[in-house]
VMD Tcl script that builds the backbone (N, CA, C; Angstrom):
set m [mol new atoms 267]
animate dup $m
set s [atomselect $m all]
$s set {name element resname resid chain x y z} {
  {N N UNK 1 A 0.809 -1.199 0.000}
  {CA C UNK 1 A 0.000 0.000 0.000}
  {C C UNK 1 A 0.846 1.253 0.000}
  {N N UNK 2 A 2.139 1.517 -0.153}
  {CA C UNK 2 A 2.934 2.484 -0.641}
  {C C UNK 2 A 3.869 2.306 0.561}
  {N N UNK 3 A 4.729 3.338 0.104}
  {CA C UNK 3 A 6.265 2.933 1.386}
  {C C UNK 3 A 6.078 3.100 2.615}
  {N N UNK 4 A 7.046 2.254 3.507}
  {CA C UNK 4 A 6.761 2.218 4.649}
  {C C UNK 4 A 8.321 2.925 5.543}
  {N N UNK 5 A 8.093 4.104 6.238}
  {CA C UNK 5 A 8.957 4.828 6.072}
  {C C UNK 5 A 9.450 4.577 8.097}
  {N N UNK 6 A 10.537 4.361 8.313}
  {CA C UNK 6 A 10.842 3.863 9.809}
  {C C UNK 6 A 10.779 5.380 10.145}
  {N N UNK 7 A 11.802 5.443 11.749}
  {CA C UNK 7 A 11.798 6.314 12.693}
  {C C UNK 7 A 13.086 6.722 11.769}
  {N N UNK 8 A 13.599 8.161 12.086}
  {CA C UNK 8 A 14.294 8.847 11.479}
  {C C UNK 8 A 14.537 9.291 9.707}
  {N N UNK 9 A 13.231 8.880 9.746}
  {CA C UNK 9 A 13.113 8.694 8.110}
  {C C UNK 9 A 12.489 10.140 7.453}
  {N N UNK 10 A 12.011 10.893 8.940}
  {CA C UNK 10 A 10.871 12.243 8.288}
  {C C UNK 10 A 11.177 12.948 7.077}
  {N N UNK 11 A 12.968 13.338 7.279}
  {CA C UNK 11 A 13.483 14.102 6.089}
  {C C UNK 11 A 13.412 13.561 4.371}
  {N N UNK 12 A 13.550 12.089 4.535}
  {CA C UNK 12 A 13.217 11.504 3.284}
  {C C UNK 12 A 11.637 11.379 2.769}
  {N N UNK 13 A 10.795 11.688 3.782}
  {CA C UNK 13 A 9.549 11.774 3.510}
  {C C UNK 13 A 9.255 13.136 2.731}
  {N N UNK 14 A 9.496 13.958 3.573}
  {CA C UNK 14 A 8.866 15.361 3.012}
  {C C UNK 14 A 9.910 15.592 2.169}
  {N N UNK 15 A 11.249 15.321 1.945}
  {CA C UNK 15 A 12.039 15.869 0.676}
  {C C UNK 15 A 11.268 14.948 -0.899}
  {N N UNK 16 A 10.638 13.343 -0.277}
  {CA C UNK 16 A 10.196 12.955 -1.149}
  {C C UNK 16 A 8.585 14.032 -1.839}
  {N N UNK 17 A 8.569 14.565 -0.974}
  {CA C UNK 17 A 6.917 15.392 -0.793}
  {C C UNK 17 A 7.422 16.582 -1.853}
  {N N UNK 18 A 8.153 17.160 -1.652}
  {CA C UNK 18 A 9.190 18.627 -2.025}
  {C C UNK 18 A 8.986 17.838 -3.766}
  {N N UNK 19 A 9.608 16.697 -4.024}
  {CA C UNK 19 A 10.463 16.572 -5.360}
  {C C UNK 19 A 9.200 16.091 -6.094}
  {N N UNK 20 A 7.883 15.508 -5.478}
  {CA C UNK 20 A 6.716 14.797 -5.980}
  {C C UNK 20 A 6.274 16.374 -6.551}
  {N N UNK 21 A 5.874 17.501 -5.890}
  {CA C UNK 21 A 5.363 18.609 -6.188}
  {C C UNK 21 A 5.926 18.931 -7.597}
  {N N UNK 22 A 6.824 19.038 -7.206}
  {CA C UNK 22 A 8.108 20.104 -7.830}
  {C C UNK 22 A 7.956 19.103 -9.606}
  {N N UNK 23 A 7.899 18.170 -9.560}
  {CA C UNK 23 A 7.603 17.119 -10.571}
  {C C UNK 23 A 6.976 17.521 -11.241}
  {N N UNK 24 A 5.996 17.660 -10.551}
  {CA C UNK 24 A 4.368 17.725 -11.165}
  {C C UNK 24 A 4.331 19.089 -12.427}
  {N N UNK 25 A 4.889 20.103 -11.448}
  {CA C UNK 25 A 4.947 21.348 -12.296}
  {C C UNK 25 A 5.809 21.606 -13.510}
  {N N UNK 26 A 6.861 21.502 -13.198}
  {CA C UNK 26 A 7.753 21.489 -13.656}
  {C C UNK 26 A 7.847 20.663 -15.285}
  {N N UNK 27 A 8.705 21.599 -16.456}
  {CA C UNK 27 A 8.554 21.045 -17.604}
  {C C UNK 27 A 9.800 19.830 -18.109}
  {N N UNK 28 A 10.935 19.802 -16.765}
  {CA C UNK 28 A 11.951 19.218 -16.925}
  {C C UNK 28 A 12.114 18.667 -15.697}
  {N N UNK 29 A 10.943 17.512 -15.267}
  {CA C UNK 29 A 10.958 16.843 -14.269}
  {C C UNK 29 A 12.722 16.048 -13.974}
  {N N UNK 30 A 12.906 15.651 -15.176}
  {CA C UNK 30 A 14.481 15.173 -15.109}
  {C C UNK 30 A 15.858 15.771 -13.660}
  {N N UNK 31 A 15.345 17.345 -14.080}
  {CA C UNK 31 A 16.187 18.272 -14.041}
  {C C UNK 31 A 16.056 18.311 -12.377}
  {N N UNK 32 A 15.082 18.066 -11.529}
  {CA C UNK 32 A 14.395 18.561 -10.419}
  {C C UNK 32 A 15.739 17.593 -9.497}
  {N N UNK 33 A 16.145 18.561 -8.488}
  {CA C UNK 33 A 16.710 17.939 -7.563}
  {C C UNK 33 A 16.772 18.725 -5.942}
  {N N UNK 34 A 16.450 17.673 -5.209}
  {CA C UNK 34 A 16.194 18.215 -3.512}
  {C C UNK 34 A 17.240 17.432 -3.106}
  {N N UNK 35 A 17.520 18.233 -1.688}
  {CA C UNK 35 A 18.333 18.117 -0.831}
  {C C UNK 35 A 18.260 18.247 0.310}
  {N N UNK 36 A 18.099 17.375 1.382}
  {CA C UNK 36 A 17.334 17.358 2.760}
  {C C UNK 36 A 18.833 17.573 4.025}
  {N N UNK 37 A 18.312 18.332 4.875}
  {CA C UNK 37 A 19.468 18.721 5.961}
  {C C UNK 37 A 18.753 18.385 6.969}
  {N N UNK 38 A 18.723 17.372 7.945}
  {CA C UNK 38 A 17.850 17.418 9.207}
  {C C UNK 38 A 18.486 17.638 10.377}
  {N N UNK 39 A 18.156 18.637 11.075}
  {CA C UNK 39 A 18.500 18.613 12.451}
  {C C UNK 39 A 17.805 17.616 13.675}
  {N N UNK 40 A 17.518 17.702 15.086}
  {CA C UNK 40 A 16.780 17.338 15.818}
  {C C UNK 40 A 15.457 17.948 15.571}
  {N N UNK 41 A 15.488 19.508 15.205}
  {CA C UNK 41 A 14.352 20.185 15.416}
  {C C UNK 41 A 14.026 20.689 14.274}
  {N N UNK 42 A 14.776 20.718 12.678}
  {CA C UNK 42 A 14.309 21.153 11.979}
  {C C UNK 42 A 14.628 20.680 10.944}
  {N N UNK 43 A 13.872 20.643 9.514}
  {CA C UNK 43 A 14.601 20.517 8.024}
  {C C UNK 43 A 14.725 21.157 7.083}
  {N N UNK 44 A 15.782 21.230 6.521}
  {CA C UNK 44 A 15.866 22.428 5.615}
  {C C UNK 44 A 15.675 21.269 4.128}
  {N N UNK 45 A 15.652 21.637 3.325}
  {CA C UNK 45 A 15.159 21.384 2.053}
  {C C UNK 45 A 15.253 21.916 0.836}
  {N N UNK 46 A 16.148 22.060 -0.008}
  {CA C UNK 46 A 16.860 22.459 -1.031}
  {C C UNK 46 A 16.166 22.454 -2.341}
  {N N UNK 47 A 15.472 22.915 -3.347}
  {CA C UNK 47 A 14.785 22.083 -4.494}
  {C C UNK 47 A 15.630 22.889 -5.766}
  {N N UNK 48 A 16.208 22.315 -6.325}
  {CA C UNK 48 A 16.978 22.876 -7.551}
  {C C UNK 48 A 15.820 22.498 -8.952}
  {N N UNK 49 A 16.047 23.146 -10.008}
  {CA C UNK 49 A 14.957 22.747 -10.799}
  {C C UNK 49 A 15.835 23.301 -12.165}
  {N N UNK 50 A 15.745 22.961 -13.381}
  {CA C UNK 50 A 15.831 23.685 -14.535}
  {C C UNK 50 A 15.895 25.357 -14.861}
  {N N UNK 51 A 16.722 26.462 -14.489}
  {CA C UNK 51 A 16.676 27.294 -14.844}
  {C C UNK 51 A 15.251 28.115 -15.770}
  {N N UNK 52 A 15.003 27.411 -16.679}
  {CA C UNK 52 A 13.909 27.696 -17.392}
  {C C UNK 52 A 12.073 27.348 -16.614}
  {N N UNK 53 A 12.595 26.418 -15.506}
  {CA C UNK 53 A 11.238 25.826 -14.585}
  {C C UNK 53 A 11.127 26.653 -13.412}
  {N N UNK 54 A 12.553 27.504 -13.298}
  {CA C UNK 54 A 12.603 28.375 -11.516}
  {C C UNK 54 A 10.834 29.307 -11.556}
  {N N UNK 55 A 10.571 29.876 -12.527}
  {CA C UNK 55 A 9.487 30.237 -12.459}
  {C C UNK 55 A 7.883 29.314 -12.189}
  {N N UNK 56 A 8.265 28.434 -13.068}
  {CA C UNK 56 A 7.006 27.595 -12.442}
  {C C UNK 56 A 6.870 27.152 -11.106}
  {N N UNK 57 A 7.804 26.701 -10.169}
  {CA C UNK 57 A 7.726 25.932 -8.891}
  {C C UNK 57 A 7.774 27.788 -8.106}
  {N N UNK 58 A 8.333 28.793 -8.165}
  {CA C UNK 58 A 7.975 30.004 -7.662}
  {C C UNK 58 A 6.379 30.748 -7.788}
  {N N UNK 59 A 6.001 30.363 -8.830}
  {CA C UNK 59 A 4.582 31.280 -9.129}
  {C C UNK 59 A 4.692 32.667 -9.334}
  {N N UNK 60 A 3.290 32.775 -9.886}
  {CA C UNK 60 A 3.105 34.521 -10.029}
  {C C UNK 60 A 2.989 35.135 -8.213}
  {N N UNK 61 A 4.040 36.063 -8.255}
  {CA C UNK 61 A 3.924 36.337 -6.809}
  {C C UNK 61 A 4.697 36.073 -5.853}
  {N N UNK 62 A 5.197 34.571 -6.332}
  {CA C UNK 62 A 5.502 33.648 -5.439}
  {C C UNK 62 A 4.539 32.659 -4.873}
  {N N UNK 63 A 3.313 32.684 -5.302}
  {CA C UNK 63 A 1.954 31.903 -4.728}
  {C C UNK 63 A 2.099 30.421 -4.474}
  {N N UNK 64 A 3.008 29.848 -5.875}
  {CA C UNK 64 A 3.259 28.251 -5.743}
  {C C UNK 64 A 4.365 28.120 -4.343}
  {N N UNK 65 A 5.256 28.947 -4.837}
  {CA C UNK 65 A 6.280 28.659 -3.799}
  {C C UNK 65 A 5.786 28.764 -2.407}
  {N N UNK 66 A 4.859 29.714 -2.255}
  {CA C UNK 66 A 4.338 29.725 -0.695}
  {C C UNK 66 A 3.237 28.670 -0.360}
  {N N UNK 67 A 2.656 28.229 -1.214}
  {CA C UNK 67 A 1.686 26.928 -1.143}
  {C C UNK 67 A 2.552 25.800 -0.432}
  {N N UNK 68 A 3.602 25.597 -1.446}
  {CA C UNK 68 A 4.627 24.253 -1.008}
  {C C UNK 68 A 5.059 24.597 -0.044}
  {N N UNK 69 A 5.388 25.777 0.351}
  {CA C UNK 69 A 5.894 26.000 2.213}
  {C C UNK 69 A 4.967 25.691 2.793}
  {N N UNK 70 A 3.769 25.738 2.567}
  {CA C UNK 70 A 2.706 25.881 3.998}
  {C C UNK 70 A 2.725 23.850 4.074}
  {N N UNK 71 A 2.505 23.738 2.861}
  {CA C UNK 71 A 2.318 22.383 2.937}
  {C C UNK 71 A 3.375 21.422 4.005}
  {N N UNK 72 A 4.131 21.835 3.337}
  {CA C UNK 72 A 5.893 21.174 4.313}
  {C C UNK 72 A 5.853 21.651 5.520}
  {N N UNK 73 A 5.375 22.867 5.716}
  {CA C UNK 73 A 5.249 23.343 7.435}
  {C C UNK 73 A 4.520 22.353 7.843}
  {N N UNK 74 A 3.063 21.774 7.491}
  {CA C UNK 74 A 1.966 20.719 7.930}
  {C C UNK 74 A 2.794 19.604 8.249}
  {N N UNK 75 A 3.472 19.717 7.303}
  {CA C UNK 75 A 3.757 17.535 7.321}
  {C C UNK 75 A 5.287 17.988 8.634}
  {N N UNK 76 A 6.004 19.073 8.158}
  {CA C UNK 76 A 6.689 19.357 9.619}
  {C C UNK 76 A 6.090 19.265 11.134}
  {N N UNK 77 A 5.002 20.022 11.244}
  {CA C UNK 77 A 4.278 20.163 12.562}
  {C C UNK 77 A 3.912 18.889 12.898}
  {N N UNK 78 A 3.908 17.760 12.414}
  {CA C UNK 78 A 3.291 16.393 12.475}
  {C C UNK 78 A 4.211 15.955 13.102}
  {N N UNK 79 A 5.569 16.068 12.268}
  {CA C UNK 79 A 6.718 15.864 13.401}
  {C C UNK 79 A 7.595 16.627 14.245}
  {N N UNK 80 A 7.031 17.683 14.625}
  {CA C UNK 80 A 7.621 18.461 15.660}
  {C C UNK 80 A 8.943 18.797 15.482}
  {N N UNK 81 A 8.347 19.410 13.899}
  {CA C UNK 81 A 10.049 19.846 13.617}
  {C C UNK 81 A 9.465 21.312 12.972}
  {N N UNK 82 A 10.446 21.929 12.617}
  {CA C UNK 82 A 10.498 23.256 11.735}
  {C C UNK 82 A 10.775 22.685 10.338}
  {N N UNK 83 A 10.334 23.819 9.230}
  {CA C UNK 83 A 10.908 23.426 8.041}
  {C C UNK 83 A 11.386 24.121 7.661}
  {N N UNK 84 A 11.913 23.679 6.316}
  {CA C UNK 84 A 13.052 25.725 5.390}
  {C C UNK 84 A 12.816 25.208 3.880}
  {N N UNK 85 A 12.166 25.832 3.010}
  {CA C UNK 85 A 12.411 25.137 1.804}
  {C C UNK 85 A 13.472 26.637 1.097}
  {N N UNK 86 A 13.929 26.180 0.244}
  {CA C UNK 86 A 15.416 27.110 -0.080}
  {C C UNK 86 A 14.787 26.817 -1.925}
  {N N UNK 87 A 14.772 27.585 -2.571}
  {CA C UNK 87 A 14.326 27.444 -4.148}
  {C C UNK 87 A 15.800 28.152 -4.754}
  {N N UNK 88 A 16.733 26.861 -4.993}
  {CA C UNK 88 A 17.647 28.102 -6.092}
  {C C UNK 88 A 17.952 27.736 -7.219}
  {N N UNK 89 A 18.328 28.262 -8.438}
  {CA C UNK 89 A 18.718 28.319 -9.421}
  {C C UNK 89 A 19.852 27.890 -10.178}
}
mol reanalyze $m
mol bondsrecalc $m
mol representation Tube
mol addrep $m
């Protein structure tokens, strides 16, 4: 019924969460790459993407990009951690 993810595994969860999004949008799914940093209390989260895609996973505004934060904050608060998503180029 889909993966079964142990104890210390959170960061591979939500970086898997980060790169599933980021997929979706994105015109050079190939290109998409995350990078998970976990502390005790927090994760930071890296999403590199195609130069030509930095706009799609950002949005008009920034709207996408702040969607996927709130989201990762959720699945963070679940585990009583902080999150950081970092979008660079």
């Amino acid at each position: 019924m889909g993966k079964q993810h142990q104890e210390g595994d959170e960061e591979l969860t939500m970086k898997e969460l980060v790169e599933y999004i980021a997929r979706a949008l994105v015109d050079l799914p190939d290109k998409v790459e995350v990078t998970a940093v976990e502390s005790q209390m927090s994760v930071i989260l890296e999403l590199k993407v195609a130069p030509e895609d930095v706009g799609k996973v950002i949005g008009k505004g920034g709207q996408t990009a702040k969607a996927m934060r709130k989201i990762l904050s959720a699945a963070a608060t679940k585990l009583h951690k902080k999150s950081l998503l970092q979008i660079v180029e």
